[in-house]
N, CA, C and O atoms as a CHARMM CRD file, in Angstrom:
* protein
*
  292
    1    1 UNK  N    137.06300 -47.95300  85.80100 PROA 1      0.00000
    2    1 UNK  CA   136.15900 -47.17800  86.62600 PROA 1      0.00000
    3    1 UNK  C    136.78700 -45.80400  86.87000 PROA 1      0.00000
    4    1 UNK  O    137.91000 -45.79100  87.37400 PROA 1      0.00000
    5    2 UNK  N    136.22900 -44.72500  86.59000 PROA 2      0.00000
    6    2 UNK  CA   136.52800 -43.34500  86.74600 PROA 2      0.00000
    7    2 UNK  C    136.59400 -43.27500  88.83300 PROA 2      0.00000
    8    2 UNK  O    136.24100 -44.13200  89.64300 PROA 2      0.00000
    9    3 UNK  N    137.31100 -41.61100  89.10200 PROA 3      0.00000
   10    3 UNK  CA   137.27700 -41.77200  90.32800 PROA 3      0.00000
   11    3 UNK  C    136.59800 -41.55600  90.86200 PROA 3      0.00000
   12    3 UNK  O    136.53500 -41.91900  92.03600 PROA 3      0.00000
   13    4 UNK  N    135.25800 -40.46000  89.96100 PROA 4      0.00000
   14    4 UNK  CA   134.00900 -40.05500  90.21700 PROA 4      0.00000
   15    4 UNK  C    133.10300 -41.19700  90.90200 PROA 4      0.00000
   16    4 UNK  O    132.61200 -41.10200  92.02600 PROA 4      0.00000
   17    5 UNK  N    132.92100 -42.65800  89.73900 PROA 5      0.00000
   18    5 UNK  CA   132.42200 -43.80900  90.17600 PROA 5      0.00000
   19    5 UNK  C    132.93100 -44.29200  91.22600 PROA 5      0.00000
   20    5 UNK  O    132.20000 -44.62800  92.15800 PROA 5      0.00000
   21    6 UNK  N    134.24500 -44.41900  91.28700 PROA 6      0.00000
   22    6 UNK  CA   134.93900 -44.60400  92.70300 PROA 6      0.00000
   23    6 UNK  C    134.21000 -44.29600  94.02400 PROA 6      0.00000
   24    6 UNK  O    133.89500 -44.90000  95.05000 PROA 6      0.00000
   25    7 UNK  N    134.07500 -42.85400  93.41200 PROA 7      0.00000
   26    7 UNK  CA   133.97400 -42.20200  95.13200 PROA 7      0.00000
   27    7 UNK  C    132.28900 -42.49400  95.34200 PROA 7      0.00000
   28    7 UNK  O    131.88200 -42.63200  96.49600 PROA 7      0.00000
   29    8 UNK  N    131.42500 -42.57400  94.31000 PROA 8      0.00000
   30    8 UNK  CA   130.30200 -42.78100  94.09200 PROA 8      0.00000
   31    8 UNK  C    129.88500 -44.09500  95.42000 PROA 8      0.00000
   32    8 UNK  O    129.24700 -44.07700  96.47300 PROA 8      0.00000
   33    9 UNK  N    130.79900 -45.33200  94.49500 PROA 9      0.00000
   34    9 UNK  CA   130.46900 -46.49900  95.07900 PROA 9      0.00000
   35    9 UNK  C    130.72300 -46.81600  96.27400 PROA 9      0.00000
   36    9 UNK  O    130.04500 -47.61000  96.92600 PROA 9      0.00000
   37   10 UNK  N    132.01100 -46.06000  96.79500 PROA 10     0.00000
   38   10 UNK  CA   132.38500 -45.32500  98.14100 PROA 10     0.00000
   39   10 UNK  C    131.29700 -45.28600  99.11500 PROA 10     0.00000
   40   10 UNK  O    131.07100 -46.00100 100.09100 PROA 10     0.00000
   41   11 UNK  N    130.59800 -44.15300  98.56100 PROA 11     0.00000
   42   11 UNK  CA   129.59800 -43.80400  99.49800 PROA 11     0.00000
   43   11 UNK  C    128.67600 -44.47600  99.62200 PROA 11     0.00000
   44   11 UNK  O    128.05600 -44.61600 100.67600 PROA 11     0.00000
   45   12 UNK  N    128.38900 -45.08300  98.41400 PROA 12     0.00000
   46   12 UNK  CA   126.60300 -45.56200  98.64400 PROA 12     0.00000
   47   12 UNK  C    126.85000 -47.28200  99.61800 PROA 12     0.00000
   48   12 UNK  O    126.00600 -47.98900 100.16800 PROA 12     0.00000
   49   13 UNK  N    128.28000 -47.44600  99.48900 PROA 13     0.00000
   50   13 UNK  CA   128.55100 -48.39200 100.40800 PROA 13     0.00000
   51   13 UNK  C    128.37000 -48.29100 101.98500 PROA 13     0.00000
   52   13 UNK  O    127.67800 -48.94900 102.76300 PROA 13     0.00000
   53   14 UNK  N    129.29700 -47.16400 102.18500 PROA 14     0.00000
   54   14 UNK  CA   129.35400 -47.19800 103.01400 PROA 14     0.00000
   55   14 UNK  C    127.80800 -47.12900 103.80800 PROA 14     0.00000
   56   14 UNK  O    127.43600 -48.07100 104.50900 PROA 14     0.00000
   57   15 UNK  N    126.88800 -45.77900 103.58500 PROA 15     0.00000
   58   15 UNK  CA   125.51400 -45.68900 103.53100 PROA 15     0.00000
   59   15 UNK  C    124.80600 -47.28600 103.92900 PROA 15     0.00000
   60   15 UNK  O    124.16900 -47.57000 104.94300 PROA 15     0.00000
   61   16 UNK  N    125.11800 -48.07200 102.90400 PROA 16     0.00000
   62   16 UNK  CA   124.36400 -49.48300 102.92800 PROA 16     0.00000
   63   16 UNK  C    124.96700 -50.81200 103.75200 PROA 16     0.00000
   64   16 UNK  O    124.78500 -52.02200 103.61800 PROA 16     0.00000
   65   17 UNK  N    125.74900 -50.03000 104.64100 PROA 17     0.00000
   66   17 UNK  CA   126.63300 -50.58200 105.47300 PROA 17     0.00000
   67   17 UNK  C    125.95000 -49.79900 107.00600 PROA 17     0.00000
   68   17 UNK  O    126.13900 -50.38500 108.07200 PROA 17     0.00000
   69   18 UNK  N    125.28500 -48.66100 106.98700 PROA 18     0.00000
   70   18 UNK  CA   124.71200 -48.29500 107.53900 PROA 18     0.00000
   71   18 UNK  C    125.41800 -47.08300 108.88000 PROA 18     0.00000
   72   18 UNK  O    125.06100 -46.57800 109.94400 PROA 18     0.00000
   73   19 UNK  N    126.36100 -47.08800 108.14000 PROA 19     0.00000
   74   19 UNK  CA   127.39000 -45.37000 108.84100 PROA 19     0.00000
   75   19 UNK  C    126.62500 -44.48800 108.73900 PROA 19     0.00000
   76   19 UNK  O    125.96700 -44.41000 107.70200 PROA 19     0.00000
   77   20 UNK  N    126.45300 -43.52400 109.78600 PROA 20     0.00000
   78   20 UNK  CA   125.93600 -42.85800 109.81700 PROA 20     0.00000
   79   20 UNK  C    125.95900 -41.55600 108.44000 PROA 20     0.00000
   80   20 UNK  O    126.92400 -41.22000 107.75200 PROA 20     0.00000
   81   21 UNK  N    124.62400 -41.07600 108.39800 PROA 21     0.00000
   82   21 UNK  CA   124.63600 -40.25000 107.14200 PROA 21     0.00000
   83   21 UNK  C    126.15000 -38.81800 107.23800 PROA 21     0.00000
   84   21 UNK  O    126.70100 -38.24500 106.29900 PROA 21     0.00000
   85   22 UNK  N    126.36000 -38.68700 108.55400 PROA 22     0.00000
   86   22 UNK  CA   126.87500 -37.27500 109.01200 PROA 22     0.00000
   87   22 UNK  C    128.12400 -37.75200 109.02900 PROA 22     0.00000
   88   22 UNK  O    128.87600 -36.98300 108.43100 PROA 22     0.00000
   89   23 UNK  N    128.72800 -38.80500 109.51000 PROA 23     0.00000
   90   23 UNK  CA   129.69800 -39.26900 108.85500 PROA 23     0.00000
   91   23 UNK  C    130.22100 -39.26700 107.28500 PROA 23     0.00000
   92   23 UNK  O    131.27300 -38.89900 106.76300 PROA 23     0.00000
   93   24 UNK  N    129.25000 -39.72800 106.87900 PROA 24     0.00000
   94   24 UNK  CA   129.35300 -40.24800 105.15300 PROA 24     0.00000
   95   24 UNK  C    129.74200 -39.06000 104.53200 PROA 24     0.00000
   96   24 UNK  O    130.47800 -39.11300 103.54700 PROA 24     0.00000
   97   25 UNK  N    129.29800 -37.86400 105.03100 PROA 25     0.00000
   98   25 UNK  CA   129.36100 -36.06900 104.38300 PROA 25     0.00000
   99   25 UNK  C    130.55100 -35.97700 104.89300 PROA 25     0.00000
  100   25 UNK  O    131.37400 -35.49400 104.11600 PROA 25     0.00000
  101   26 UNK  N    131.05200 -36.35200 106.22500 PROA 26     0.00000
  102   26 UNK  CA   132.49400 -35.67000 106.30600 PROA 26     0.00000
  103   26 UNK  C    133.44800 -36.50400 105.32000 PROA 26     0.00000
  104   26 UNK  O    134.35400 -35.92600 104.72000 PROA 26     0.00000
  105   27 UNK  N    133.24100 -37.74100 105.18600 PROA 27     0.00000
  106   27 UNK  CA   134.13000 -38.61400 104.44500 PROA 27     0.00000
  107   27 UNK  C    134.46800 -37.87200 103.04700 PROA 27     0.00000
  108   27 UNK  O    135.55400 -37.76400 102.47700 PROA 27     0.00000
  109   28 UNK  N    133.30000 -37.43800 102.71100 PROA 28     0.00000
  110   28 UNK  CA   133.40300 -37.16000 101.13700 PROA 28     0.00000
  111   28 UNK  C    133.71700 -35.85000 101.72200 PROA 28     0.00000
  112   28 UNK  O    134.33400 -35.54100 100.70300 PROA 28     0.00000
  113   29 UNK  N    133.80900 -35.07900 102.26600 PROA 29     0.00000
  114   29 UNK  CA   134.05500 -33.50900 102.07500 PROA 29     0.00000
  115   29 UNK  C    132.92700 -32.90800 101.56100 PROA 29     0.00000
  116   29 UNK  O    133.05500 -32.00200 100.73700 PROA 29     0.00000
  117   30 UNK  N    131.47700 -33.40200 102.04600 PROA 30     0.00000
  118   30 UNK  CA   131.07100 -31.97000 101.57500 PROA 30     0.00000
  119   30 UNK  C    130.78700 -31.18800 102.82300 PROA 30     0.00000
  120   30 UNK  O    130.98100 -31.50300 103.99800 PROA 30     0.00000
  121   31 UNK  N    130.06800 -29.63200 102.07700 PROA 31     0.00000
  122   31 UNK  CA   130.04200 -28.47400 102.80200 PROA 31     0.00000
  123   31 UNK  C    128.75900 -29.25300 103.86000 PROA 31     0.00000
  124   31 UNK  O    128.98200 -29.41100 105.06000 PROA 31     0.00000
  125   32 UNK  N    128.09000 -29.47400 103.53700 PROA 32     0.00000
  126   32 UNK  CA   126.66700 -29.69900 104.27300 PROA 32     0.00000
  127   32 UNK  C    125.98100 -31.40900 103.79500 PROA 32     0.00000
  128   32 UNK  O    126.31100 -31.92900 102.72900 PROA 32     0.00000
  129   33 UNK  N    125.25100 -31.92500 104.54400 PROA 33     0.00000
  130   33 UNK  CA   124.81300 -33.22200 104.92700 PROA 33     0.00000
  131   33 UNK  C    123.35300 -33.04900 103.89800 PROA 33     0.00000
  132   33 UNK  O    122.84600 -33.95000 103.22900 PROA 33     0.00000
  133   34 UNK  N    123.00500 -31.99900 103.97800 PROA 34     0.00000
  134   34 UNK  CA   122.13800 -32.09000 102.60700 PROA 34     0.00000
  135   34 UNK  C    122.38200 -32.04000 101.31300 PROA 34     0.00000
  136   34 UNK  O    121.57300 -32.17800 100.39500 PROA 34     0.00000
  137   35 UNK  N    123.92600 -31.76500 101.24000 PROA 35     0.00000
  138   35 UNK  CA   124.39300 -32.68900  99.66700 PROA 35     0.00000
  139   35 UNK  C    124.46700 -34.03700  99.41200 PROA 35     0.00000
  140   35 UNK  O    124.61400 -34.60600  98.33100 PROA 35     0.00000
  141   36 UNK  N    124.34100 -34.52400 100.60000 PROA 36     0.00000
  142   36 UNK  CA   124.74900 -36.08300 100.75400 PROA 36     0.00000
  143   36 UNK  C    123.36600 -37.10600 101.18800 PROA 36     0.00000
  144   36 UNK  O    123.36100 -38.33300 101.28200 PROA 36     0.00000
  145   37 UNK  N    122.16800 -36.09300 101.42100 PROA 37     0.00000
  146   37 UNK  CA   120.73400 -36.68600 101.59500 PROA 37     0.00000
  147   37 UNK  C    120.74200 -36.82900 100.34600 PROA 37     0.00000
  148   37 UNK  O    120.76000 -37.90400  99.74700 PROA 37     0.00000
  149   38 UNK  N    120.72800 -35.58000  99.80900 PROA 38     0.00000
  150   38 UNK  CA   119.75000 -35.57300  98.16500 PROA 38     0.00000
  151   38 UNK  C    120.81500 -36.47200  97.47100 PROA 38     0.00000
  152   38 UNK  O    120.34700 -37.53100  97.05200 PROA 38     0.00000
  153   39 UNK  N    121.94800 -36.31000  97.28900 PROA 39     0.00000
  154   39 UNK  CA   123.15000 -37.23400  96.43500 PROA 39     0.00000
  155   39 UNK  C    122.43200 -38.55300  96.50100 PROA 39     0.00000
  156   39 UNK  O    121.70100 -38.81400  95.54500 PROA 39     0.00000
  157   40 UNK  N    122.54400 -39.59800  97.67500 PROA 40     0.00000
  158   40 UNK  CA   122.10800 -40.43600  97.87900 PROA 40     0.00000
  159   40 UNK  C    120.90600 -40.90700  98.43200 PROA 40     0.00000
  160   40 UNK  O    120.87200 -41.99200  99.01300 PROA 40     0.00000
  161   41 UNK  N    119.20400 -39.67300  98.21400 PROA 41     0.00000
  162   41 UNK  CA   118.06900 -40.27000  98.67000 PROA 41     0.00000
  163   41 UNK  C    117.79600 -41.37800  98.07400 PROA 41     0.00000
  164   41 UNK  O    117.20400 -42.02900  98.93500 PROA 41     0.00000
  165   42 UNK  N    117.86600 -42.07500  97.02200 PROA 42     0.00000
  166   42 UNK  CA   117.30600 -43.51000  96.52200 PROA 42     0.00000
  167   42 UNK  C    118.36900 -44.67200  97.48000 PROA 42     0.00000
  168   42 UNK  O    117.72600 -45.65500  97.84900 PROA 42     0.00000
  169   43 UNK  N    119.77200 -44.68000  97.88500 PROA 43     0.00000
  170   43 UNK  CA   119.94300 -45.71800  98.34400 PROA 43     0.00000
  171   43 UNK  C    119.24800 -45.25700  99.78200 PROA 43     0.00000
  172   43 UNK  O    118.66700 -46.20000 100.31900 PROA 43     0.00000
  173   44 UNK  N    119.18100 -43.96300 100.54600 PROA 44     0.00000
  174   44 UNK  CA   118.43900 -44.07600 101.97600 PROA 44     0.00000
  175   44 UNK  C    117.12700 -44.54300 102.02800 PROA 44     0.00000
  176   44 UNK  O    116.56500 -44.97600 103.03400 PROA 44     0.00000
  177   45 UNK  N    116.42500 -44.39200 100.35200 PROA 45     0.00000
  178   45 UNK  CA   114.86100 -44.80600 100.29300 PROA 45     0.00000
  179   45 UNK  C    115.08600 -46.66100 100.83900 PROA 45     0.00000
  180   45 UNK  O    114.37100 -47.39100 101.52600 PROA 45     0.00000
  181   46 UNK  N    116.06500 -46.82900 100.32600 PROA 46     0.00000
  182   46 UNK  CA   116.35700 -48.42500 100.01300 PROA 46     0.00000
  183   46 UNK  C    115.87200 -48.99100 101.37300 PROA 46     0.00000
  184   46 UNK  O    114.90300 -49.59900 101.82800 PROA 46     0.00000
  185   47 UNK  N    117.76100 -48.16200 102.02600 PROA 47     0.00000
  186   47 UNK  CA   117.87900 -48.57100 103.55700 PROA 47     0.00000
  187   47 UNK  C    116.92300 -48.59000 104.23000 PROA 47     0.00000
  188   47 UNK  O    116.61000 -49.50400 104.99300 PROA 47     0.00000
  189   48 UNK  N    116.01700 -47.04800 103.93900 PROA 48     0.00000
  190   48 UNK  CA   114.86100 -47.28000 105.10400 PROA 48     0.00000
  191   48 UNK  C    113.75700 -48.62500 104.72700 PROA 48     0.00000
  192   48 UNK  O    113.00900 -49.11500 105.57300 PROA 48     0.00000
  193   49 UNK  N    113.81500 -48.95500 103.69600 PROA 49     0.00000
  194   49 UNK  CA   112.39400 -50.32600 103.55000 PROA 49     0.00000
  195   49 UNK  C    113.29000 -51.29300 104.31400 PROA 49     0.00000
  196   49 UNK  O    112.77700 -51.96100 105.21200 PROA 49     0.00000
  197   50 UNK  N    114.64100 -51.43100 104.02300 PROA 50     0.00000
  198   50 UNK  CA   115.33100 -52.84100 104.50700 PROA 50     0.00000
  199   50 UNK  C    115.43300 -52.60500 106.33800 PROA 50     0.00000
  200   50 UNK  O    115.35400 -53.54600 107.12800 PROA 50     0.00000
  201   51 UNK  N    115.58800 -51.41400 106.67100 PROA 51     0.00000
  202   51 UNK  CA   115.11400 -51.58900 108.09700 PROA 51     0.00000
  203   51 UNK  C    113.78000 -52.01600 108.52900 PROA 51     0.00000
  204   51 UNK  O    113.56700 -53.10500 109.06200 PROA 51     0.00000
  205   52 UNK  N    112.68900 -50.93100 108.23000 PROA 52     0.00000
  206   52 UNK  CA   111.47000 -51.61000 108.42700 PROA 52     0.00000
  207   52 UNK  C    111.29000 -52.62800 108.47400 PROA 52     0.00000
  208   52 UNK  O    110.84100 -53.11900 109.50900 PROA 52     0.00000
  209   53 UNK  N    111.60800 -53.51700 107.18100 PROA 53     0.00000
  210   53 UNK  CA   111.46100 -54.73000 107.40800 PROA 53     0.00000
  211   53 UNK  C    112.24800 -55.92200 108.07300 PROA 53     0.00000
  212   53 UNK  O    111.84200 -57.08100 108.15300 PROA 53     0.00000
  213   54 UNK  N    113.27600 -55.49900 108.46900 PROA 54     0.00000
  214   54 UNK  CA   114.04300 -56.42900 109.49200 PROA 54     0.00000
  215   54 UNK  C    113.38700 -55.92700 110.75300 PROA 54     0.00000
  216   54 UNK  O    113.25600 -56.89600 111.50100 PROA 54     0.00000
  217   55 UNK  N    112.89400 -54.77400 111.33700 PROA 55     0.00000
  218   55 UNK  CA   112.17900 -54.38400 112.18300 PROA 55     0.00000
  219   55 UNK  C    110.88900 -55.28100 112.62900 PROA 55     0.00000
  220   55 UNK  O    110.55400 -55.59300 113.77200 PROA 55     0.00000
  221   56 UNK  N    110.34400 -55.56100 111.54500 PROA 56     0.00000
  222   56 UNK  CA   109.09200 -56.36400 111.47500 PROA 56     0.00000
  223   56 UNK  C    109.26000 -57.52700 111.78300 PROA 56     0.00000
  224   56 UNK  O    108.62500 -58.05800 112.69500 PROA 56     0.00000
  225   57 UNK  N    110.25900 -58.20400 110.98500 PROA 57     0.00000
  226   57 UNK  CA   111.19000 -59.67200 111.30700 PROA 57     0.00000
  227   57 UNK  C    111.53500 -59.57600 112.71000 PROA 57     0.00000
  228   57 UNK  O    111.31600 -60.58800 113.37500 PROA 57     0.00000
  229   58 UNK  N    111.97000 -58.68900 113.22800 PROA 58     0.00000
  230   58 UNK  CA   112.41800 -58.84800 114.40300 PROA 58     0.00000
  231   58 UNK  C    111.01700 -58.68100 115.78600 PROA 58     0.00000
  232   58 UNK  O    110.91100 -59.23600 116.88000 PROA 58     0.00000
  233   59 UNK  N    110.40700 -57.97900 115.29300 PROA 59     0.00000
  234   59 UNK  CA   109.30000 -57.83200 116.30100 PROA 59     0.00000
  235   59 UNK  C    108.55700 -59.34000 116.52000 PROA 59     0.00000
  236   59 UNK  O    108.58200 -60.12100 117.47100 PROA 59     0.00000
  237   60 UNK  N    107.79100 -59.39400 115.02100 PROA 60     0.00000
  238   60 UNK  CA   107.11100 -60.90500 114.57400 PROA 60     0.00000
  239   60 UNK  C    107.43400 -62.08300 115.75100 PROA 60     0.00000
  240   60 UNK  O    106.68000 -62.54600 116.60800 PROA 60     0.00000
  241   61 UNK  N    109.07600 -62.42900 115.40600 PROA 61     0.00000
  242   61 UNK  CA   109.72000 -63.51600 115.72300 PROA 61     0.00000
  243   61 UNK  C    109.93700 -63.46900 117.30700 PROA 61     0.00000
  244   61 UNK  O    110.15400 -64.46400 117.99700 PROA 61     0.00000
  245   62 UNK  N    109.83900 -62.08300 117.79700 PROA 62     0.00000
  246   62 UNK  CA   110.14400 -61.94400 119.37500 PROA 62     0.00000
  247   62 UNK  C    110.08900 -61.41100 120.47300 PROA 62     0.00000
  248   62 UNK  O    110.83900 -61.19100 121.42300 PROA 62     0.00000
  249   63 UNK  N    108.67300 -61.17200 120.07000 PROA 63     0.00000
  250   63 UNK  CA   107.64400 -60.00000 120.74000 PROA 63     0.00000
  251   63 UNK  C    106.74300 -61.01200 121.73400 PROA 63     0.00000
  252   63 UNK  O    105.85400 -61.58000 121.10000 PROA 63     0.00000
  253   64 UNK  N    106.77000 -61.21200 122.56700 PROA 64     0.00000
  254   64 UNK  CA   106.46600 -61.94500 123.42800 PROA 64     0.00000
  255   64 UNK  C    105.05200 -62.26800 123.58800 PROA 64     0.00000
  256   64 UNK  O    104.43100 -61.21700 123.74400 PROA 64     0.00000
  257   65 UNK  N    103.99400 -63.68000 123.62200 PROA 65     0.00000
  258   65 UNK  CA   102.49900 -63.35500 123.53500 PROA 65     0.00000
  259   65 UNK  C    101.89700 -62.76900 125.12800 PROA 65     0.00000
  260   65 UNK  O    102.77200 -62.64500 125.98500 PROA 65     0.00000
  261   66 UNK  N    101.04500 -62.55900 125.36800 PROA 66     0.00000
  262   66 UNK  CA   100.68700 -61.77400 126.77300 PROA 66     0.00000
  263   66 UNK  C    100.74700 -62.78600 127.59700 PROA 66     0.00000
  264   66 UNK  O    101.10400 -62.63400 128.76500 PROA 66     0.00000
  265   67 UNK  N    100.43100 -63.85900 127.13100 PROA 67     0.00000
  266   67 UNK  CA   100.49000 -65.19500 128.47400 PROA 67     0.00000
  267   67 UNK  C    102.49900 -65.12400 129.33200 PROA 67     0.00000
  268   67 UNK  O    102.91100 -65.07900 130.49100 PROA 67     0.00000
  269   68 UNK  N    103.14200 -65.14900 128.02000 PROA 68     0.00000
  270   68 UNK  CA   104.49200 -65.08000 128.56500 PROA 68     0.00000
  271   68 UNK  C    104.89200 -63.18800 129.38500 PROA 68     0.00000
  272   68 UNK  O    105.66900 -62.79600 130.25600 PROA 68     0.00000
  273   69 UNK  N    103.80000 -62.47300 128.43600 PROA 69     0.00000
  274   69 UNK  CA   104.50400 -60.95100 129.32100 PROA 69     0.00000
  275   69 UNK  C    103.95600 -61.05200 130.78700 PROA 69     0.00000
  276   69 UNK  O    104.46200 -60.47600 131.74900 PROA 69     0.00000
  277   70 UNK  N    102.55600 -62.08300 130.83400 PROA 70     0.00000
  278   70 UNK  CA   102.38600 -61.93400 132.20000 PROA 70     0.00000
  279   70 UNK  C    103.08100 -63.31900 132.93600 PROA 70     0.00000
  280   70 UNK  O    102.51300 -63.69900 133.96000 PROA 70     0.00000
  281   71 UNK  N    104.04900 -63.94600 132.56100 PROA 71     0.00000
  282   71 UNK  CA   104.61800 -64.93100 133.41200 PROA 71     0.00000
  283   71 UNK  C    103.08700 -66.31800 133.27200 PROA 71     0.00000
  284   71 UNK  O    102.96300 -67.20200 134.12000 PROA 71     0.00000
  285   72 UNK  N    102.51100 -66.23100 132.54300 PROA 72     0.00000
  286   72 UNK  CA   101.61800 -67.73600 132.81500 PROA 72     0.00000
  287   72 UNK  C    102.00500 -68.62500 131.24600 PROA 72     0.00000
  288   72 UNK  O    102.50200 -68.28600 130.17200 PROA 72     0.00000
  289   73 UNK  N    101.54600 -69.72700 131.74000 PROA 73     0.00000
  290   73 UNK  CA   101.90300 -70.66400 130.12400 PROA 73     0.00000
  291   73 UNK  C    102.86400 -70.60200 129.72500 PROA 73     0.00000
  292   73 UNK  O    103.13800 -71.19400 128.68100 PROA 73     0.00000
């Protein structure tokens, strides 16, 4: 593995580990956080569906029905 790939897999880890993006730019050294959007928009495309949908999972499963928000049943 080159160090290019290295640093590659580096990032898109960390990213999918879910560190913040502004972090991830200082790690690598770049000048600006929009080298590091566009570098890695397909794994943030990723992240953002896999939130949504744990979002959804999470609402679904524990969003309370109105009988319980109002204390009856």
């Amino acid at each position: 593995m080159t160090l290019h790939k290295l640093r590659h897999t580096n990032a898109t880890l960390l990213v999918n580990y879910g560190i913040d993006l502004k972090i991830v730019s200082e790690h690598l050294g770049h000048s600006d956080i929009k080298v590091t959007a566009d570098t890695y928009a397909g794994v943030l495309d990723k992240s953002r569906i896999e939130t949504a949908n744990k979002m959804e999972q999470i609402l679904t499963e524990q969003t309370p029905n109105k009988h319980q928000m109002l204390g009856i049943g």
